[in-house]
Each structure stands twice: as structure tokens, then as C-alpha cells.
C-alpha positions as CSV (number, residue, x, y, z in Angstrom):
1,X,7.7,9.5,-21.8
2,X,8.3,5.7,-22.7
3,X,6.9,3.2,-19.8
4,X,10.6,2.1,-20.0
5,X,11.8,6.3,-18.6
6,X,8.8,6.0,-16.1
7,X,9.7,2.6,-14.3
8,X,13.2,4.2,-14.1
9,X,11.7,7.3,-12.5
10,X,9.9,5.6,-9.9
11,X,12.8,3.2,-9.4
12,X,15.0,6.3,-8.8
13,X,12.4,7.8,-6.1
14,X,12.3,4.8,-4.8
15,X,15.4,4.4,-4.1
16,X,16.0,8.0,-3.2
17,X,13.0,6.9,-0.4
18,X,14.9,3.9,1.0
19,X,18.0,6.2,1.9
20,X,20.1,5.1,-1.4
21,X,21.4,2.2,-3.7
22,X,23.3,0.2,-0.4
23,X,20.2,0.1,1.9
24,X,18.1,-0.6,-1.8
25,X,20.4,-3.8,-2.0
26,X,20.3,-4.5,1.6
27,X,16.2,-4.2,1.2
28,X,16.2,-6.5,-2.1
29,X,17.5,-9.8,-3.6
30,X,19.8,-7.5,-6.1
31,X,23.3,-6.4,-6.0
32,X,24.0,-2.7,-5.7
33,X,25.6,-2.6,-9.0
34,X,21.5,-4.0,-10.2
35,X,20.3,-1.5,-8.2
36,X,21.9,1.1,-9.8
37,X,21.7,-0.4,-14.0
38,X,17.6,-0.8,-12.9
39,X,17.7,3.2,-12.4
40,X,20.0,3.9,-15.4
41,X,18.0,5.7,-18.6
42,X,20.6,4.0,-20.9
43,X,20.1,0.5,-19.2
44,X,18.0,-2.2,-21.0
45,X,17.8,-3.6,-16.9
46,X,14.4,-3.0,-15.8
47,X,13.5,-4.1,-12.4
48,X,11.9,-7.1,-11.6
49,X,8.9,-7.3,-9.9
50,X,9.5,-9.0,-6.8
51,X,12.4,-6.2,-6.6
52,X,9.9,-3.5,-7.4
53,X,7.9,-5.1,-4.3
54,X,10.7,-5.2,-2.1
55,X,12.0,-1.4,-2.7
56,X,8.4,-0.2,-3.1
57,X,7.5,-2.1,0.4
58,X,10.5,-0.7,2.3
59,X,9.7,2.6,0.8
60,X,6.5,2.5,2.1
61,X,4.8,3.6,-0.5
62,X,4.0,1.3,-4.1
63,X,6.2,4.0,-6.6
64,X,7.1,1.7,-9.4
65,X,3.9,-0.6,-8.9
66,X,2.4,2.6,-9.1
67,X,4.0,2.9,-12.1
68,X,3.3,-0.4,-14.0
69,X,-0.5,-0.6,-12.6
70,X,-1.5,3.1,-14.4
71,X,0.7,1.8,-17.7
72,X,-2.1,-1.0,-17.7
73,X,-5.2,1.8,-16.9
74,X,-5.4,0.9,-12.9
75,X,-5.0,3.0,-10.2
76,X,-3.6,1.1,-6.4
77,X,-5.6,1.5,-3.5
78,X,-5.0,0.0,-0.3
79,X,-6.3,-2.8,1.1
80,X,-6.7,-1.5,4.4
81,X,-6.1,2.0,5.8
82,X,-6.9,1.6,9.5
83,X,-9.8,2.9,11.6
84,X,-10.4,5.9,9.6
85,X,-11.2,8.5,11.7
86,X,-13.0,11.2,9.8
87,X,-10.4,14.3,11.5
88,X,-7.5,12.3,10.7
89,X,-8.7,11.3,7.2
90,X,-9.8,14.8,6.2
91,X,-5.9,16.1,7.5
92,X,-4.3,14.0,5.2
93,X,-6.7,15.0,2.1
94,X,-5.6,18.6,2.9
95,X,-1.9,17.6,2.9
96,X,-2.1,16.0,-0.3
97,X,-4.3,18.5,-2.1
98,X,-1.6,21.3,-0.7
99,X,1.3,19.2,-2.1
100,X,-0.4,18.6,-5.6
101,X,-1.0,22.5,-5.6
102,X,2.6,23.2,-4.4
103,X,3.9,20.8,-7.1
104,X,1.5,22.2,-10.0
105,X,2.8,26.2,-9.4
106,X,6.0,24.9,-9.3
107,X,6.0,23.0,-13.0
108,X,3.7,25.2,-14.4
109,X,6.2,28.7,-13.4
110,X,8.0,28.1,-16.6
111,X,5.0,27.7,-18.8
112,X,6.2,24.2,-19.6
113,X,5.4,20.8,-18.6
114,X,7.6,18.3,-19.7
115,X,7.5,14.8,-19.7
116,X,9.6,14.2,-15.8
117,X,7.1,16.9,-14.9
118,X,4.0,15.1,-15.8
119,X,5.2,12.1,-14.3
120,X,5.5,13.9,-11.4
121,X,2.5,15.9,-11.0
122,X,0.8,12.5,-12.2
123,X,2.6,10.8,-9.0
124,X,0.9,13.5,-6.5
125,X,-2.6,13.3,-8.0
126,X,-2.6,9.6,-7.7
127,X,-1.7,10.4,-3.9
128,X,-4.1,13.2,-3.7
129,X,-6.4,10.4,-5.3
130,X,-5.7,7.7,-2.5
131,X,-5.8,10.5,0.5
132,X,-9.6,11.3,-1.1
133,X,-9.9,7.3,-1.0
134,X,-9.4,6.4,2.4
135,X,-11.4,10.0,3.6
136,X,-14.5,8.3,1.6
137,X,-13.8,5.0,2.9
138,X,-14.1,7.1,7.1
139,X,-16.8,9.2,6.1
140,X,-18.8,6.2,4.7
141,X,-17.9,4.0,8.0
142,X,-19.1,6.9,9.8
143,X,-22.6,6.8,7.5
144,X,-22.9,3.4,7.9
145,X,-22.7,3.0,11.9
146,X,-24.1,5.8,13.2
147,X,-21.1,6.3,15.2
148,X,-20.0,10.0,16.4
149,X,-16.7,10.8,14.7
């Protein structure tokens, strides 16, 4: 799958995320029309960044950053991911690994992967990969201070 098919993926679950291409042109500096050509295959319109920001901030999650960042070899982390605590953290690892599992049965039922698919299952492990993040990121606090969890 081109980069080009990929940015139009994550533009689509993007918008998908936000609720649709009206509250995607409500959330951005682009028209609906844009909004729509940015998630066409057959468009040469690719998103600009500051839109990807904008959808990709009101979706609450970066998918098309995402995206653009693992086209160049880097995976996003956040900045900051609260205070951590170890229960909490360790919950949302499980989520994710469950999801990534649920989604890897699914593609795999038909013997097939295919590109969309990969793209996918790609998309989960990078969460599954940020979920494992932020649990490091408590357990480590917890190392560091001592601190009871």
C-alpha cells in the first residue's frame, strides 16, 4: 500500500472518529467538500498537516500523524500520560493486547492479509505499543520512588 492509500486510510478513520465529514469541517480550517477529496483514493488532495492535526486532535488520537511519522521510521509517543498508576496502566495494556488479538483472528480467518488489513493490524500494534509505553513509564515511576502503587 502506497503512503498516498495509507494517509487516506487514517484520514477516513479519522474522520469516521470525529462523527463524519460536517463535524471534520467544523473541527478544521477545510471545507466539507476538502474533507471529503482528502479521504478520496482517486484524489491527488492529501491533507495538510495542520488539518491532519486538527482532525487527529479532535479525534483524540494522532491517526494520520500516526501515519506520516512510521512512513519516516518513527513511532508517536506521548508527551505525558498522567499519573500512571500501575492498575490503571496494566488495564489498558490488556485492552489493547485483547484488541490486537481480536483484530489478528479476524484478518487472519481467510488466510489472507491484504494491504487495508496490514494497515490495520499495523494501527492496533502501534496502540498495543503505546498502552505497553505508558505501563513502563508507571511501573518505572513506581521503581524510582518507592511509592506503594
Amino acid at each position: 500500500m502506497t503512503l498516498l492509500s495509507r494517509i487516506k486510510t487514517a484520514t477516513q478513520m479519522a474522520v469516521k472518529a470525529i462523527g463524519g465529514v460536517d463535524p471534520a469541517a467544523e473541527a478544521s480550517r477545510v471545507s466539507r467538500a476538502r474533507i471529503s477529496e482528502y479521504q478520496k483514493r482517486h484524489s491527488a488532495s492529501v491533507i495538510p498537516v495542520d488539518v491532519a492535526v486538527a482532525l487527529d486532535e479532535f479525534a483524540q488520537e494522532p491517526l494520520i500523524l500516526t501515519v506520516m511519522a512510521q512512513h519516516l521510521g518513527y513511532v508517536l509517543v506521548p508527551i505525558h500520560v498522567g499519573e500512571g498508576h500501575i492498575p490503571a496502566s496494566m488495564e489498558i495494556v490488556a485492552r489493547r493486547a485483547g484488541d490486537t488479538m481480536t483484530t489478528t483472528v479476524r484478518i487472519m480467518a481467510d488466510g489472507v492479509i491484504d494491504d487495508e488489513e496490514a494497515v490495520e493490524l499495523e494501527a492496533d500494534l502501534c496502540k498495543l505499543q503505546t498502552a505497553v509505553s505508558h505501563g513502563l513509564r508507571a511501573v518505572r515511576a513506581r521503581i524510582k520512588s518507592g511509592a506503594k502503587a
